[in-house]
N, C-alpha and C positions, 0 to 999 in steps of 0.2 A: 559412487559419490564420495569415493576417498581424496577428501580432501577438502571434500565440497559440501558439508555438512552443516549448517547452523545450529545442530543439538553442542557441536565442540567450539568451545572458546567462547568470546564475546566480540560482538562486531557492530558498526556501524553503520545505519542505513542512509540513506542520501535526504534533501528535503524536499519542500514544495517544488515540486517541476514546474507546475501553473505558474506558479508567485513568480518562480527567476528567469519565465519567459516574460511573463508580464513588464518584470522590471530590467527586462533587456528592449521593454518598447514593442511586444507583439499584441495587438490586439483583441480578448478572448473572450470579448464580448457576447457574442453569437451563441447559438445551441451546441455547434461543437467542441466550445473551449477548445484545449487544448489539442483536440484529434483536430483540428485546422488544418494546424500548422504539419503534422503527419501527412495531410493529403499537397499542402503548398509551399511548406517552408522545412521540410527532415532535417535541413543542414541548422534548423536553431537547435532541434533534439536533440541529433549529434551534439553540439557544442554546450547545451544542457547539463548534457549529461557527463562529458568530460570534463565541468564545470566541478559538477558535486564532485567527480571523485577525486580532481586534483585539490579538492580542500580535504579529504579524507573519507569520504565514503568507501564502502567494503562492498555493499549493495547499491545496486539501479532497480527502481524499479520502474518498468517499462510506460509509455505514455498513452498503453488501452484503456484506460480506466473507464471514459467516458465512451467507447467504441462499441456498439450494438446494433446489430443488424436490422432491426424493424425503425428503430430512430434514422439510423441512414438511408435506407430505401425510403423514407418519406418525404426527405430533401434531395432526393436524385440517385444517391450513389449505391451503384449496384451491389449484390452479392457480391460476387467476386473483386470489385472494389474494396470491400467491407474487409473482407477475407488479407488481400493484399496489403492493405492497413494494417491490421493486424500483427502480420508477419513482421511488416518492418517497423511497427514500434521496440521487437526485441532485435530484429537484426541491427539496428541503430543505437540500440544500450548494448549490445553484445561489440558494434564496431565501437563505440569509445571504450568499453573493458579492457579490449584488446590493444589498445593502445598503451594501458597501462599497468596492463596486469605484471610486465619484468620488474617495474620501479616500484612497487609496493613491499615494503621487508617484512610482511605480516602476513604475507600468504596470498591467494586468490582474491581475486575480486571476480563477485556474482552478477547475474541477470534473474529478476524477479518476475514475470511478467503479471501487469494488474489487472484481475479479476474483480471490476468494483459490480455496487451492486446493481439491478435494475434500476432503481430510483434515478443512479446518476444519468442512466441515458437520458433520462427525459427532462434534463439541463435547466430544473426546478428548483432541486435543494430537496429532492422527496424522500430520497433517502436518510434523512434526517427525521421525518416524521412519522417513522415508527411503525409503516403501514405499508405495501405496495399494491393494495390490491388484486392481486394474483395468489390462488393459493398454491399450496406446495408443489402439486405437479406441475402448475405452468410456470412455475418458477424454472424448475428442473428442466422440461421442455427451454426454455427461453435462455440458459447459460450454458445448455448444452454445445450446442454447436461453437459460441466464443472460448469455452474453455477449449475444446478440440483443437481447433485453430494453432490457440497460443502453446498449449502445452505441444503439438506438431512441428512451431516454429524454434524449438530447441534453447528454450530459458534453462536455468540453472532449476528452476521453481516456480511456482504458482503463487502469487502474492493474492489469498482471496481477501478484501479487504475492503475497510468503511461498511461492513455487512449491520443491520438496523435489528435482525428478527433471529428469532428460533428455525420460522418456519424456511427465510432463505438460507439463514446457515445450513437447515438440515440436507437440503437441496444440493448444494454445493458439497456437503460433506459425501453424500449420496455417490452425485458425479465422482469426485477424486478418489473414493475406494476402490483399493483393487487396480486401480487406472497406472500405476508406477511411476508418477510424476510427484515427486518430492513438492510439499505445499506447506502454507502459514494459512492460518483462519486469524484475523483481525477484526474486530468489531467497534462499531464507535457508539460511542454510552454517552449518557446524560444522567446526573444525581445518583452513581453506583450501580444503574441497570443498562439493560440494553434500552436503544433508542424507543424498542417497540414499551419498554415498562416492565421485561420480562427479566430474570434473576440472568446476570451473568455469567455467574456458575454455572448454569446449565446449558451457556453457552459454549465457555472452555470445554464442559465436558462433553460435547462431541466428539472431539477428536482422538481420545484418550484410548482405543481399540482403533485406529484406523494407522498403520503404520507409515500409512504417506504422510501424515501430518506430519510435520518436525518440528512446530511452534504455533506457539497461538496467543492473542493480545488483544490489544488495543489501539488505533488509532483516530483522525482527523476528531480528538474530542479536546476539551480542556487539560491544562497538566495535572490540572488538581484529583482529576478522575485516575491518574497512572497508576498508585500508591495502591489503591482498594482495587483495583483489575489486580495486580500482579498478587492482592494477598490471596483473591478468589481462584486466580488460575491456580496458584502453588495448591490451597485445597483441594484442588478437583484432578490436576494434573500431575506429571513429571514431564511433561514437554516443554521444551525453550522457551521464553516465554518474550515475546516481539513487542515494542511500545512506542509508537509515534506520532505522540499529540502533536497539536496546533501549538502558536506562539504562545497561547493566555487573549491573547487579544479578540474582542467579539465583535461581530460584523454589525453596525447601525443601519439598518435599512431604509430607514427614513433621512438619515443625511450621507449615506452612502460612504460609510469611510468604517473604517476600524478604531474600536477604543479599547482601552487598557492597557495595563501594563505588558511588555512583550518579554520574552526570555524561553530558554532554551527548557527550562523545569529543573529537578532537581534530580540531575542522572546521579551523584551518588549514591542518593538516596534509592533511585532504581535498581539499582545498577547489587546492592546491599540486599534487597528486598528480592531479589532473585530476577530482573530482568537482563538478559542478554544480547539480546538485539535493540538496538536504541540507534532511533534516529526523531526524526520530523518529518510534519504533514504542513497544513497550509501558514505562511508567514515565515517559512522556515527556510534560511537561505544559505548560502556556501560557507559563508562566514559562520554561520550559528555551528552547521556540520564540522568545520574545524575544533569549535569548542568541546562539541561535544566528543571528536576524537582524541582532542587531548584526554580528557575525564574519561572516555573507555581506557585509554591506554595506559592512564598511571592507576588504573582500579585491575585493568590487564597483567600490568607487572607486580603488584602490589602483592 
């Protein structure tokens, strides 16, 4: 991994993939969001994803998020369909990388691939509440085979991420030991905990003995939650420590639109408090990514 290390430097992650397919007019409405377009439209991923990184992204992270084998085989698509998805959500972040990894003067550009959690397959929002009903072994059972998959298909890393609980993080932590695929454990929190209500300190502190980890954070939460993640991981950790909230803006489900104020957050301020990896999650679009590479790069050079 020389060279290819997110514990060295500071780097910037890509944004909502969802949002700037959305706002390129793809419709993701349906159970598969974004894995859709994977099975009928790759050439918008590709273009996605060459998207982010020619406003500045360092990182893709791949568009499995929502890809899980018992949610697919309940709408038709086989294992081996399943599996094949999979593979080319990273070969598809790996082919825009390669595009542009000579023109970059800052080094490498990564592939992430995304490990989200159970909840998301089941194209609810459940992953947000704190709960999935499964306890730790079927957890374990149940991301086994996707992470297999994705880490086989040759990402740079394992983006495990939007993770709600203790008991899936410990599952996922479980899988990735010992396994040699370089990984990030992300979790998305509400009011300073995890989604589930449980201390997020003792979420960071999972990875803190597992030498695969190389960072761990926070993501798809408010900005306002960055600040208190990054001060509980430095507590608990010395690992990199990864941050990529939402806009600020909160989803009205009764009039169906977004309200509040949008902005990228206050990466100095992250950026000072010890995060290194800094990008965006949902609302977070090409243009925000450039912002935000500007502000890595003069805190970079500084």
């Amino acid at each position: 991994m020389d060279g290819m290390d997110v514990r060295r430097g500071v780097w910037t992650l890509d944004g909502g993939l969802g949002t700037l397919l959305e706002a390129r007019g793809h419709d993701l409405s349906d159970a598969l969001w974004s894995a859709r377009l994977l099975l009928e439209k790759p050439q918008s991923i590709l273009d996605a994803h060459r998207e982010f990184f020619a406003a500045g992204a360092q990182i893709a992270i791949t568009a499995s998020y929502q890809v899980g084998f018992e949610a697919f085989e309940q709408i038709g698509i086989s294992v081996q369909e399943t599996e094949r998805l999979l593979r080319s959500s990273v070969e598809l972040a790996r082919a825009a990388r390669d595009t542009r990894s000579e023109s970059d003067p800052d080094g490498p550009l990564l592939v992430a691939a995304s490990v989200g959690p159970y909840g998301a397959t089941l194209g609810d929002g459940s992953e947000y509440q704190g709960a999935s009903g499964l306890s730790r072994t079927e957890l374990r059972q149940w991301h086994e085979r996707r992470l297999a998959v994705l880490a086989d298909a040759g990402p740079d890393l394992l983006a495990l991420e939007t993770i709600p609980t203790l008991d899936e993080a410990t599952a996922l932590a479980d899988l990735v030991r010992g396994s040699g695929v370089p990984a990030w454990l992300s979790f998305t929190v509400e009011d300073g905990r995890l989604r589930s209500g449980e201390p997020m300190a003792e979420g960071f502190r999972l990875v803190e003995r597992i030498d695969e980890f190389q960072a761990v954070g926070v993501n798809c939460s408010h900005p306002d939650e960055v600040l208190p993640a990054i001060a509980a991981a430095r507590s608990v950790t010395d690992k990199a420590v990864v941050v990529y909230p939402n806009s600020g803006e909160r989803w009205d489900a009764d009039a169906r639109c977004w309200r509040g104020a949008a902005g990228v957050g206050e990466v100095e301020a992250w950026l000072e408090a010890g995060a290194t990896i800094v990008g965006g999650c949902c609302r977070i679009m090409p243009t925000d990514i450039a912002d935000i590479r500007a502000r890595v790069g003069r805190d970079a050079r500084s």
